[in-house]
C-alpha positions in Angstrom: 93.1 104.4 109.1 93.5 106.4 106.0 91.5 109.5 105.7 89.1 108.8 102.8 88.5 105.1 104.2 87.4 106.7 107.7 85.7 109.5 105.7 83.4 106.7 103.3 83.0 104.7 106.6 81.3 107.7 108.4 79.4 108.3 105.8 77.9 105.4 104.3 77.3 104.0 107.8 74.4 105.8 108.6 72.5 105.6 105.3 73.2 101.7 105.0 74.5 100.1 108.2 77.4 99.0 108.7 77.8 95.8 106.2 77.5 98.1 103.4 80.0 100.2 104.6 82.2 97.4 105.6 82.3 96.0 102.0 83.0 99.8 100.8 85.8 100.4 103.2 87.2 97.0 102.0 87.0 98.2 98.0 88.5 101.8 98.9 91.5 99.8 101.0 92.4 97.2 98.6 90.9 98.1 95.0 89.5 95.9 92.5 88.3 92.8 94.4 86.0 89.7 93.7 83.5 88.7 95.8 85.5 86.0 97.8 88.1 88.5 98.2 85.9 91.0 99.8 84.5 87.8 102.0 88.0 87.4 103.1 89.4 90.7 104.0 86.1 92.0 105.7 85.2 88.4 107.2 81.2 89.0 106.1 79.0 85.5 104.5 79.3 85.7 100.5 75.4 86.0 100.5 75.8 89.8 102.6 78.7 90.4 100.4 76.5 90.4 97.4 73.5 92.1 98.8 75.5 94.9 99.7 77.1 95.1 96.4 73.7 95.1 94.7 72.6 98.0 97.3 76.2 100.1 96.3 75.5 99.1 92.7 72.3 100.9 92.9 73.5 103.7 94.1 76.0 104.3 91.8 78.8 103.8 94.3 80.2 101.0 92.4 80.8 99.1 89.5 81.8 96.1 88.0 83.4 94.6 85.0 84.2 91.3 83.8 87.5 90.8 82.1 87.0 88.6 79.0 89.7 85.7 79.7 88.8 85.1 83.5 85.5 83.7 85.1 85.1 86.3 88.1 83.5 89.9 88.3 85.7 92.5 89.9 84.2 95.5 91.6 85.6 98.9 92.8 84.4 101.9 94.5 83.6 105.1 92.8 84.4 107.4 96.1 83.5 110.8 94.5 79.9 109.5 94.3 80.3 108.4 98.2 81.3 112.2 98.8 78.6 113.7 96.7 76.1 112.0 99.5 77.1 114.6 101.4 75.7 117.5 99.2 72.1 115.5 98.9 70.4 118.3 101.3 71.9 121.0 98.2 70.2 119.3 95.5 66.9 119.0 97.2 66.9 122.6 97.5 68.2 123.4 93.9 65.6 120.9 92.8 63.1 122.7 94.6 64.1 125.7 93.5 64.3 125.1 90.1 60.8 123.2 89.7 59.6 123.9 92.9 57.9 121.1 95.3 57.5 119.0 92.2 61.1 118.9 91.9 61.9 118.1 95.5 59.9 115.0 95.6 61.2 113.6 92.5 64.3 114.8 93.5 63.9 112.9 97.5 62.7 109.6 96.5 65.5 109.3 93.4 68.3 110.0 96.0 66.6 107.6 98.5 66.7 104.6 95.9 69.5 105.1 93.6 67.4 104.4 90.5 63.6 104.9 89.8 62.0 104.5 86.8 58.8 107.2 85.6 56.4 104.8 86.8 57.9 103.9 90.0 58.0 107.3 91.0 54.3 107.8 89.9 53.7 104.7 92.4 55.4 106.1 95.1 54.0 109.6 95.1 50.7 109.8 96.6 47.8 111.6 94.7 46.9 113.6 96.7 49.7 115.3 97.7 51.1 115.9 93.6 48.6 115.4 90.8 50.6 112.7 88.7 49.7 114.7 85.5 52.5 117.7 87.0 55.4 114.7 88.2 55.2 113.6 84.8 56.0 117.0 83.3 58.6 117.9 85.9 59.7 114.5 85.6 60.5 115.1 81.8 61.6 118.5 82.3 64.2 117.0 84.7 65.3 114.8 82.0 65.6 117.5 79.3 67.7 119.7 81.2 70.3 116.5 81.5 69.3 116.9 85.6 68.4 113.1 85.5 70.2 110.5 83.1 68.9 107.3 81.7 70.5 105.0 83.8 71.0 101.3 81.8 72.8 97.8 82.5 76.1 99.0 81.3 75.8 102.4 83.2 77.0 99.9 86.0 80.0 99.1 84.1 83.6 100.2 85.2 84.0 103.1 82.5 87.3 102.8 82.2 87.9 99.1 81.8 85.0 99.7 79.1 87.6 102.0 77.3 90.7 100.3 77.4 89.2 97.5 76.4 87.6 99.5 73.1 91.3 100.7 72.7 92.7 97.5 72.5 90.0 96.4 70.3 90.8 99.2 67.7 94.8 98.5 68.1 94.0 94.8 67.6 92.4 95.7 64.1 95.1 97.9 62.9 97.2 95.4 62.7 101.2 94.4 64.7 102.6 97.8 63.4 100.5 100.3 62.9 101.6 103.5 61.5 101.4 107.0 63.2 98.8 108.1 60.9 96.3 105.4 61.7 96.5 106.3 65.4 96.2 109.9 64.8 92.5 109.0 62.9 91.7 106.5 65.8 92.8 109.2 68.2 90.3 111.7 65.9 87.4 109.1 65.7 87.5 108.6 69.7 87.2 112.2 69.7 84.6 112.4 67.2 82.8 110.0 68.6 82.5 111.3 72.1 81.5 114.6 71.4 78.4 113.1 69.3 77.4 111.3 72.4 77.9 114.6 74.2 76.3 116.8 72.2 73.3 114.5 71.4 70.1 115.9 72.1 67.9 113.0 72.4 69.1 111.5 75.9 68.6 108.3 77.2 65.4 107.1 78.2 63.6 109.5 76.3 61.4 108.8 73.1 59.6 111.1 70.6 55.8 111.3 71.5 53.2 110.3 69.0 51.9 112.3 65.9 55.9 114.3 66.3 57.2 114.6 62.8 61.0 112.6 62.6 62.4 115.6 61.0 61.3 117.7 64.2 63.9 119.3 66.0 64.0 118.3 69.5 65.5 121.3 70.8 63.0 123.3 69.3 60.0 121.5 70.3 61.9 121.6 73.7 61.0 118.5 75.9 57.6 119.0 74.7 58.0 117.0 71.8 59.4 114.2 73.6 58.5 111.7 76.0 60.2 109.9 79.1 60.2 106.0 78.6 58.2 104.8 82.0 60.0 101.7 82.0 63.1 103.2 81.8 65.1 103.7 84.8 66.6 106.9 85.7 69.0 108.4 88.3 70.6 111.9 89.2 73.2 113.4 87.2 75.9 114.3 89.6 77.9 115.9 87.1 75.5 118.6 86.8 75.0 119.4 89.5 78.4 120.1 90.7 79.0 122.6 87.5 75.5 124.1 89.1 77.3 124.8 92.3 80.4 125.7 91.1 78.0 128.5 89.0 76.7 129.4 92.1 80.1 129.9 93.8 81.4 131.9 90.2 78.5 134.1 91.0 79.4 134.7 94.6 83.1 135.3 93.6 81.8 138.3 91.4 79.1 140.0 93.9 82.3 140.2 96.1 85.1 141.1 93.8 82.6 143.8 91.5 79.1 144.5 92.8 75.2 142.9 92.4 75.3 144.0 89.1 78.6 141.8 87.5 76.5 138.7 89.6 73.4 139.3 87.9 74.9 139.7 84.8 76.6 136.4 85.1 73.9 134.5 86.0 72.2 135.6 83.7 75.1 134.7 80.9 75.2 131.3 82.0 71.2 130.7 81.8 71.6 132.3 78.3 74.7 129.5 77.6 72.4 126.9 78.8 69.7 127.5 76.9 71.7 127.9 74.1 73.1 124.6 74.5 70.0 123.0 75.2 68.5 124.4 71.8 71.1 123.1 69.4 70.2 119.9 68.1 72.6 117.2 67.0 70.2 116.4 63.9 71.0 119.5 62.7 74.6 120.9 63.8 77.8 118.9 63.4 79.5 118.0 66.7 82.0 120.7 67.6 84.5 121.5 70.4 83.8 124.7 70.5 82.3 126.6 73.3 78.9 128.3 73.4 79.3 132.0 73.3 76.9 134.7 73.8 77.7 138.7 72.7 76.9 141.8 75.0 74.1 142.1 72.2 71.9 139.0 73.3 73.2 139.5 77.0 71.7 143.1 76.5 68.9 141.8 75.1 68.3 138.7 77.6 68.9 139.7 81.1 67.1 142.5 83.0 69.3 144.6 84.6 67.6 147.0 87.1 70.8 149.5 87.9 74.0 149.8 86.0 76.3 151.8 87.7 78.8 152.4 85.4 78.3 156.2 84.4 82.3 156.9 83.4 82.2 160.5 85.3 78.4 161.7 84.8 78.7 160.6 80.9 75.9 158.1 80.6 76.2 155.5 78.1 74.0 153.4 76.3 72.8 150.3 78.1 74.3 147.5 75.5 78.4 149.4 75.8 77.8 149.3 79.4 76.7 145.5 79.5 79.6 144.8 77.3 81.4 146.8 79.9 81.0 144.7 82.5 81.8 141.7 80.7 85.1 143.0 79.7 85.6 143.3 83.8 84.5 139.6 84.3 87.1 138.8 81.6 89.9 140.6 83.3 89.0 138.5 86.8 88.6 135.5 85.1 85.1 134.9 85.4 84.6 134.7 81.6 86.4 133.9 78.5 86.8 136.5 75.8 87.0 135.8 72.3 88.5 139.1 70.6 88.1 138.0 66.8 84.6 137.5 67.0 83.5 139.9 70.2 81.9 137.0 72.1 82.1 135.5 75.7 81.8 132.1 77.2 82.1 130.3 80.5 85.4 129.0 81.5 86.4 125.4 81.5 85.8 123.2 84.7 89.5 123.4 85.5 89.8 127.2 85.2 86.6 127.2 87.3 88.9 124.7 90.0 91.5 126.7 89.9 90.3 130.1 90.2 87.9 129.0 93.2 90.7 127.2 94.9 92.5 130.2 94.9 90.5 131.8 96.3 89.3 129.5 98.9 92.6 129.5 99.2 93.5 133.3 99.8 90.4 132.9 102.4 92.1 130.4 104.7 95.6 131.8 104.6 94.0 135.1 105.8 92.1 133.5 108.3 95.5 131.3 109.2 98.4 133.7 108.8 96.2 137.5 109.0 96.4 139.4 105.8 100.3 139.3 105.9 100.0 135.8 105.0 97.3 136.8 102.5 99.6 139.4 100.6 102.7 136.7 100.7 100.2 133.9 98.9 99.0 136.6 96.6 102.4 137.6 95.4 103.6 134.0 95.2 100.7 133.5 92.9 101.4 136.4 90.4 104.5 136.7 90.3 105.9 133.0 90.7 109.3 132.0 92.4 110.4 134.8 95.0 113.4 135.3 97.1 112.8 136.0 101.0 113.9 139.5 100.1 112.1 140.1 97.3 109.0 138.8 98.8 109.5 141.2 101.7 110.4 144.1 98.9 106.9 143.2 97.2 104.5 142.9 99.9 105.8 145.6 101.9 106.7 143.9 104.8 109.1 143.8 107.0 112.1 141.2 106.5 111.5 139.6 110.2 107.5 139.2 109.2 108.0 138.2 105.9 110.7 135.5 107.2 108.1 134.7 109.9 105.3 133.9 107.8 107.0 132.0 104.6 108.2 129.7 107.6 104.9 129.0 108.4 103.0 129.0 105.5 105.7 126.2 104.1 105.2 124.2 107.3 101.6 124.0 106.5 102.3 122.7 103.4 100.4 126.3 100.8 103.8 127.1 99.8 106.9 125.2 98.2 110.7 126.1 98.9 112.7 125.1 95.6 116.3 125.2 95.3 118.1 127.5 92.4 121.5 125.9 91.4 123.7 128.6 89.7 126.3 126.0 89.0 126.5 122.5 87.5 128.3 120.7 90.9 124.8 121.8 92.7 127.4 123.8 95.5 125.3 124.5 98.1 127.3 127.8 98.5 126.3 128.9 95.0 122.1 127.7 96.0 119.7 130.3 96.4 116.2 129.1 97.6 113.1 130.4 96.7 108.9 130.0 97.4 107.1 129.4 94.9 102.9 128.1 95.2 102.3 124.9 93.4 98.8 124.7 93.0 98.6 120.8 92.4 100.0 120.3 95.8 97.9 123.1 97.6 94.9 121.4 96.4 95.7 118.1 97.7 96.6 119.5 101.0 93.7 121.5 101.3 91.4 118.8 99.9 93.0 116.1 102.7 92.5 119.2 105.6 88.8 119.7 104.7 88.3 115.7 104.3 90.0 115.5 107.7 87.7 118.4 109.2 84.7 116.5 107.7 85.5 113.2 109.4 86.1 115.2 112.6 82.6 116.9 112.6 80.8 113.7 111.8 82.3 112.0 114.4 81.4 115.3 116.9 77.9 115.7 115.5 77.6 111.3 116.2 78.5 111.9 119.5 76.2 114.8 119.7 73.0 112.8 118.5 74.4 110.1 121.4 74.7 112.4 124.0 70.8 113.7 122.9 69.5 109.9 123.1 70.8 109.4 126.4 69.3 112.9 127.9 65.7 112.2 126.0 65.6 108.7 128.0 66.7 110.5 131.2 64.0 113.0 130.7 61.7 110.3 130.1 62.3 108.8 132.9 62.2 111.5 135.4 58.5 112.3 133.5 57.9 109.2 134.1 58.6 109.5 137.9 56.6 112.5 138.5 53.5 110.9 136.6 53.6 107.9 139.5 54.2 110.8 142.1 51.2 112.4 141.0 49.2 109.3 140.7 50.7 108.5 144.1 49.3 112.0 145.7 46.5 111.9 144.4 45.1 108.5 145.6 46.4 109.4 149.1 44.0 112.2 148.5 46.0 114.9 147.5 48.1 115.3 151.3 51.9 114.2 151.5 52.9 111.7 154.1 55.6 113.6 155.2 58.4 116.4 153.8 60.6 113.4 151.7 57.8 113.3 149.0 57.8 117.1 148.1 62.1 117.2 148.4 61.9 114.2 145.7 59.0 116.4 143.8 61.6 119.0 143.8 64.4 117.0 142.6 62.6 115.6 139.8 61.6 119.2 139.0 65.1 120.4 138.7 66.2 117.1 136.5 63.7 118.1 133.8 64.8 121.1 134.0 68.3 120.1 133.3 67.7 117.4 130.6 65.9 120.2 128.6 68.6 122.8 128.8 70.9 120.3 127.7 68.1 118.9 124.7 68.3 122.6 123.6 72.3 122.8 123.9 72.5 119.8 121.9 69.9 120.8 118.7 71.6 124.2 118.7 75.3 122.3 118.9 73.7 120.0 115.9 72.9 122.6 113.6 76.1 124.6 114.0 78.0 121.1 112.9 75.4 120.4 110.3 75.8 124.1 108.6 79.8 123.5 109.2 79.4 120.3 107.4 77.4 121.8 104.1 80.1 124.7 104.2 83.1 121.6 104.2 81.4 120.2 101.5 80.8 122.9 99.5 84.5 123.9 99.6 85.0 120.2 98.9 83.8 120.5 95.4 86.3 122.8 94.2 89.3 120.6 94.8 87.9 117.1 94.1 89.3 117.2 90.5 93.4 117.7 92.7 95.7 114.6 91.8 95.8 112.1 94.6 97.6 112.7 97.6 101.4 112.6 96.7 103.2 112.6 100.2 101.9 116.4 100.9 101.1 118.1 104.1 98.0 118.7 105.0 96.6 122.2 106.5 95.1 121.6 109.9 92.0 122.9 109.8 
């Protein structure tokens, strides 16, 4: 079975049983598919077929379009939404976090039923436990800070079949021939047109309240001056928080490259970015590409920095040069982007962010793998591109037999590439030199099929984990049981045994309680050891969803 079908069948099966996943596996196996095809090829009733689509539908695990010249609906399977089920017990905690227990519950019952509208949720949660007046606020919040998105009939829609079919739309009106210039403006207008829905500040589902002037500016009022439509259904923006993660890991990559200080610094960049995103309205600024970039002046000025160690030899230096210090030093690791003409920084883009946390994710494994030999090979490959055997040996300071020993390995597991060098136009392989080279595109598949691989493998351990407890709790009640009729048994015979058997069985039953509760305790530890492996795999997991597909790569056994 192929990986990611195993992997969406382990875990989809215990959230929805296993019709659901069934129907999924069938969708990620064949592609698009109608509902008689999926009837077919997974052997279900039509009527199952169709409640299980409407379950993955609400989820956001599928979607569907209807091509305008044939009667039937196709479907297909979004599997990066499948995988982001995995990371549900993260957002509950950076919900929590964020707007506290308010949060959490919002956050709970959204993951738990796809799409809620405002007054569902308000249904659901009992008042005594969250005043309604506080989920409503929290609720909006949410909204503002594009943590929830309005969800609506065509959200369902397969996105890209909805854009091809616009393309051919605007083709269809320029004409047979059009000319290069009128697909450079549609090319333009697409453009245009998607930043404006990107950069528009009113989001779906969300109305200005009453006695709010038109002209206001929503970003100024904040959410404040707006309101949440209660019939209007909502869901969680997944998108969001995966770049909240991947902050989170940016962070962690710059306590351990530079110090506390370059971490707290960074967040506190990227709160600054967000806010000033979230304050610039579309009402009043025209859509732009560009950026948001702060200066060391409202970084100074923002953030609260405790201790900065940065003293140049006893000279000490004004707090704002040594801020912008520090943000020269994220530059030069690649944390931040500097723009020289105007003296400004901004965050990187999401595949900078992929690539330089799969690097060094990377870097982490081959270390763990091959020792730190390994490590200094990878890291040479990476700066310096294509290497001989020699030269990599010459670079890392190795010797020829260990540098030998570990490219051998390192290209077996599939982190490293071997590419010939022709010096002549016949290809002689007499005149061929071979060298290593890393191609990232194919690390990150292989590392993103090793850590799905070592997913499925702890789901099915920690399955046969929660078995193996099952079976234990009903021998444990059962030898409970036993000793309750024992005593019962004793004490109508007042308290005196017949003979020695009925204190040897006491004894027995003894020692099996004993047993079945060392091995209860064995089993929760061994659960949450897989469960904390599990959040690590997925967390890892994040950084290389955006690799190509799987191109007939190796795989790292991990």
């Amino acid at each position: 079975m192929n990986i990611d079908v195993r992997l969406i069948r382990d875990i989809l099966t215990p959230h929805f049983g296993d019709q659901v996943s069934a129907t999924a596996a069938q969708l990620a196996t064949r592609g698009r598919q109608s509902i008689p095809q999926l009837a077919r090829g997974t052997g279900l009733p039509q009527p199952i077929i169709r409640a299980a689509l409407v379950i993955l539908l609400q989820h956001g695990l599928a979607h569907y379009f209807s091509p305008p010249d044939s009667p039937s609906c196709f479907y297909t399977l979004d599997s990066a939404r499948v995988l982001a089920r995995l990371r549900f017990p993260r957002y509950i905690k950076a919900a929590k976090d964020r707007y506290q227990d308010e949060g959490k519950a919002i956050m709970s019952l959204l993951l738990l039923h796809g799409r809620l509208s405002l007054r569902q949720v308000l249904a659901l949660i009992d008042p005594k436990d969250f005043s309604h007046t506080a989920i409503r606020e929290t609720f909006i919040q949410m909204a503002h800070d594009r943590l929830l998105i309005g969800s609506t009939p065509s959200s369902s829609v397969n996105p890209l079949d909805t854009r091809l079919k616009k393309e051919l739309d605007d083709l269809t009106k320029l004409g047979p021939m059009p000319t290069a210039k009128d697909l450079k403006a549609l090319a333009a207008t697409r453009e245009r047109i998607a930043q404006e829905e990107l950069d528009n500040a009113i989001k779906v589902g969300m109305k200005r309240r009453p006695g709010v002037a038109a002209s206001a500016e929503y970003a100024t009022k904040a959410y404040k001056a707006y309101d949440v439509d209660p019939e209007q259904h909502f869901s969680v923006n997944h998108d969001t928080m995966h770049m909240h993660f991947r902050h989170q890991m940016l962070v962690h990559v710059a306590v351990a490259k530079i110090n506390e200080v370059a971490g707290t610094i960074l967040r506190g960049v990227m709160d600054l970015i967000a806010q000033t995103s979230s304050s610039s309205s579309s009402e009043s600024s025209a859509a732009s590409a560009t950026p948001t970039t702060v200066t060391a002046a409202q970084v100074h000025h923002k953030v609260v920095v405790r201790d900065l160690c940065m003293d140049y030899a006893g000279v000490p230096g004004d707090a704002q040069q040594k801020v912008a210090d520090y943000l020269d030093l994220l530059d030069f690791h690649g944390l931040l982007v500097k723009d020289s003409h105007r003296n400004a920084y901004a965050l990187p883009s999401r595949a900078a962010m992929d690539m330089l946390l799969g690097l060094r994710l990377t870097e982490r494994y081959v270390s763990k793998r091959h020792g730190s030999a390994g490590a200094r090979v990878f890291r040479a490959l990476h700066m310096r591109g294509k290497l001989e055997e020699k030269q990599i040996a010459k670079v890392t300071m190795l010797p020829a037999a260990v540098a030998r020993r570990v490219c051998y390995e390192m290209h077996h597991g599939g982190l490293i590439e071997l590419v010939p060098v022709h010096k002549s136009m016949d290809r002689a392989p007499a005149r061929t030199v071979y060298v290593y080279c890393v191609e990232e595109g194919a690390m990150a598949r292989g590392m993103r099929t090793g850590i799905k691989q070592a997913i499925c493998n702890t789901l099915e351990r920690l399955g046969q984990v929660e078995k193996e407890t099952e079976s234990v709790e009903a021998a444990a009640s059962a030898a409970a049981k036993k000793r309750r009729m024992k005593q019962a048994a004793s004490a109508s015979a007042g308290g005196m045994e017949v003979d020695g058997e009925g204190a040897g069985e006491g004894a027995v039953v003894d020692e099996d309680l004993d047993e079945a509760e060392q091995l209860m305790h064995r089993n929760e530890a061994a659960k949450v050891t897989l469960k904390v492996a599990l959040l690590r795999l997925e967390r890892d997991l994040v950084v290389f969803e955006s690799a190509p597909a799987p191109a007939n790569s190796s795989a790292p056994a991990l």
